[in-house]
Structures are given as C-alpha cells and as structure tokens.
Steps between C-alpha positions, in 0.01 A plus 500: 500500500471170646335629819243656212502205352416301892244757564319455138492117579374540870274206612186681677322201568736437853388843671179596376166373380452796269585495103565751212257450199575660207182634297552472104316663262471588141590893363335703244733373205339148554888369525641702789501299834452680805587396844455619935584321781298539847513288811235245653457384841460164391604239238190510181466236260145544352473851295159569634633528851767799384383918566411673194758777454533776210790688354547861274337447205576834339894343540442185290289702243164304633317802646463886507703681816215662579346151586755242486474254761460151345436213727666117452290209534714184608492222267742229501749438767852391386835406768714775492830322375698833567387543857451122605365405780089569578529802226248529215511654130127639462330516128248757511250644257447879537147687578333882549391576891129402315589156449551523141797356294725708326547530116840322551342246718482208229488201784124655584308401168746130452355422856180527360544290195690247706218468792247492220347129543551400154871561527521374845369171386794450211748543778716738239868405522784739378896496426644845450879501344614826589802605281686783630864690399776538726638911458812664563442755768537870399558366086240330497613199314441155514702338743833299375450736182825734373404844624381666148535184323377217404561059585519279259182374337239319675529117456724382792358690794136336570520275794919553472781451760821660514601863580497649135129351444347515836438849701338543790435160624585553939213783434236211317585251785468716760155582382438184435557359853318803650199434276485118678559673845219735442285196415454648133421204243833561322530224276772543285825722358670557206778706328312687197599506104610855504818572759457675845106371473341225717130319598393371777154316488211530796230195488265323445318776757112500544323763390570835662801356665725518141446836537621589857785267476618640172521829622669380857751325294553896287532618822761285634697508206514891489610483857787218447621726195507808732727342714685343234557870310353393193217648314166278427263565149243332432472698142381285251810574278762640629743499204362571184631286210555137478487404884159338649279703697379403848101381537302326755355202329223363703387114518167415572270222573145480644365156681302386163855546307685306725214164455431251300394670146652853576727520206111630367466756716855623471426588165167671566653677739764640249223558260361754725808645570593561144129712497631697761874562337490888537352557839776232602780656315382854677524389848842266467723789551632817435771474179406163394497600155874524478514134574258381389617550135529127330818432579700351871238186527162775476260560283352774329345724738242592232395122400352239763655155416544164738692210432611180680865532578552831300687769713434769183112469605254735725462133666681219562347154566748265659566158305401319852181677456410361176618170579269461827237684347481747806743688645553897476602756277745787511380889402862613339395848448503677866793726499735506823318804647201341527260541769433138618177581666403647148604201283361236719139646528500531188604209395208359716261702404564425140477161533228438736279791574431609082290349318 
C-alpha cells in the first residue's frame, strides 16, 4: 500500500512536460458527475486551447446507441488538487457532432443570458450555500447516525464540536482545502442543523463562473467522499420528519444594487421575482416540495413572501442591506439539487432582461 500510495502521489512535473486533464461533464440525471482522463503534450491553462473530445452517450442516458457519440466542449480549467503538479480538472458542456447542445446541456442557454449586454453591464454577483448529507455506505444513513435509529433532536449540532455532535468533519476540510487548491472561490464552511449534514459556500462568482465552480466544487466533493467510503446526497430531504432539508440558497447582487440608492432596486428586483414564483419554483430542483413545506427556516412552497432578516421567507434581505440601503439579497428557495447554471440565469434573467 504505501508504494500505491507513492505512485498515486508521483510528481510528473521532474520528467516530463506532458499532463493528465481530466474532462468533467454533466449526465442525463442533471446530478450525476461524469469524469475521463487523457494525456497532453503540454501544460494548458486557457480552456480554448484544450481538444474537443466526446464520450458514449447511450451509457450516461444522453443519446440513442445507434448514434451516441456526444462531444465535450472545454469550459473552465480548474488545478487538479488530486494529481498536483501541471494537471487540470476540465468543466465541459456537452454537444451533438452538429454543433448543437444537448437537452441536458443547461450551461448553453445561462451563457446566453449571462453574455447578453444588459446582464453583462450589472456585473451579476452570486453566493451559492450548498448543503449536503454525509451517508453511511451500504445503509445509507447519515453519517454519525445509529444504524436504524435515530440522534437526539436537532438543537446542538449546527456549527457543533465534539465527537457525538460533529460527523464527518476530516471529509469537509479536506474539501475545503482542495476547493482553495483548485482555485474555486470557496468562501466558507459550516456544520448543518440536522446531524451528518454540512454547507460549504462558493462566491461572490461573476456570472457564468458561479456556475462552473459550483459544480467543480460537487465534483470534488464526490471524489473526496469516494475515497473517504462515505456516501454523498444532495436530496433535498433526506429524513422525513422533523429534521431540515438541504437547499442551495443563492445570494445575489447586480452593480446598481450594490450603489448608492440600491436598496430600490433590490426590491424591484424581488417584485419581479415574486411574478415569476412558479416558473422559479419549477426549475429549483427536483423534490423541493418536501422541503419546502413551512417549517426548518422555509417557506411555503406555494406562497411567494420576502422579508428582511426572516429565514421562514422565499427571500431573505440581510439587516446590513437595509441599513446601507444597497447590498444583496438571498433566494432561500433553491433546493440542494439545484442546477446552478439554471438558478443563476434565471435569476438574471428575471431581474434584468423582463420587463
């Protein structure tokens, strides 16, 4: 094992110029993260300079196997902080052989909205805290839970310490430091209110970017809790009963929110998004509705509401907000399985592209 172990953490970078890169890419749930390696002559650090490549789509449940060839387009380049050295983690977007995007291609259509000149202009700024539970490989249980049974109630576990409130935490810092190594705009971590369930929180990003560095940051996570033997969900309620569920809440801000007199355009903002409550609620995430019940700091997923301060709201104004009279505001009702590039654009396109 340790000569594994000395071969796994094998510095390239002494006896050749060439590098692995490791192409990433979305599957046809819209959750699954798939991954291939292949080797390049040369280090790469601009996504426009990497091949094209293409993988089995008929495997991934993204094309027919009597046509399935699906070709990657390179997006964002990331440090490989498994590999080290000169090697890359690739984000890619998926397309046909014709050039067209795939159904499960959602980064396609947010590109649009975020190159669209109005948007461009508000330089849109997101923070995405991603909430995520810890499982017990083959029982799938949270982590630190009694196999079958249940902890005691929720109250001392949020942001806890201490071996009977805290599980998981070597697996959260690991991610967390590989997050930073990858050059990811981690900015934060916290134990969750529900045991076994954490959040780690990617911003402010620009644009397009809080898309492609959420999902790196999924995919380094599921590859830390491979290693680590323990299962990740991102279901947006796990356990059913009186635990809190797992969302995605998303902050944003847009250059006139962030000036002098933008406390007024905050609130347009949310009056447009309150119009819009349905189509929003529809693309947030698959099995929202079972947290989104009321109860565990949401709202109804039925009724659009805001509030300053109020974590029982569809959104949540900040009290530094109102005090400035600018600032952001925070969308509470994305659920954990969210597609960032989803959320974002529309968020956007809500806000500054409708009338």
């Amino acid at each position: 094992m340790s000569l594994l172990s000395d071969l796994i953490n094998l510095d390239l970078t002494s006896t050749t110029e060439k590098i692995i890169a490791e192409y990433i890419w979305i599957g046809g749930s819209g959750m699954d993260m798939r991954s291939k390696a292949r080797t390049l002559s040369v280090p790469v650090t601009e996504p426009q300079k990497l091949p094209k490549w293409n993988y089995d789509g008929s495997s991934t449940g993204q094309a027919p196997g009597q046509d399935s060839e699906v070709i990657l387009y390179p997006q964002a380049i990331f440090k490989d902080p498994f590999r080290r050295g000169n090697n890359i983690l690739v984000m890619c977007d998926a397309y046909t052989p014709a050039g067209d995007p795939i159904p499960t291609n959602k980064r396609y259509q947010a590109a649009k909205i975020f190159n669209d000149p109005k948007v461009v202009e508000e330089e849109t700024w997101f923070g995405i805290e991603q909430e995520y539970t810890l499982l017990q490989k083959d029982v799938n249980w949270p982590l630190g839970w009694p196999v079958g049974g249940f902890p005691g109630p929720q109250g001392p576990y949020y942001c806890s310490a201490g071996a009977d409130k805290s599980f998981g935490r070597d697996i959260v810092d690991s991610h967390y430091k590989a997050c930073l190594y990858a050059g990811i705009n981690i900015s934060g971590i916290n134990g969750e209110v529900m045991p076994g369930q954490w959040e780690f929180q990617v911003g402010p990003s620009v644009g397009i970017s809080a898309g492609d560095q959420l999902w790196m940051a999924r995919y380094i996570l599921e590859r830390i809790t491979e290693i680590a033997g323990v299962v990740l969900t991102f279901d947006p309620k796990p356990i059913p009963g009186d635990w809190n569920g797992a969302g995605a809440h998303t902050n944003y801000s847009t250059k006139s929110m962030r000036e002098d007199g933008g406390y007024e355009v905050i609130k347009k903002a949310i009056e447009k998004m309150g119009l819009r409550h349905k189509e929003h609620i529809a693309a947030y995430g698959e099995g929202n509705e079972r947290r989104l019940t009321g109860r565990h700091e949401t709202a109804d997923i039925n009724t659009f509401s805001w509030g300053v301060a109020n974590r029982g709201a569809s959104i949540r104004v900040g009290r530094d907000t109102e005090k400035d009279r600018k600032g952001y505001f925070e969308d509470r009702r994305p659920s954990s399985n969210m597609d960032p590039y989803v959320v974002t654009s529309m968020v956007a396109e809500t806000t500054l592209l409708l009338p």
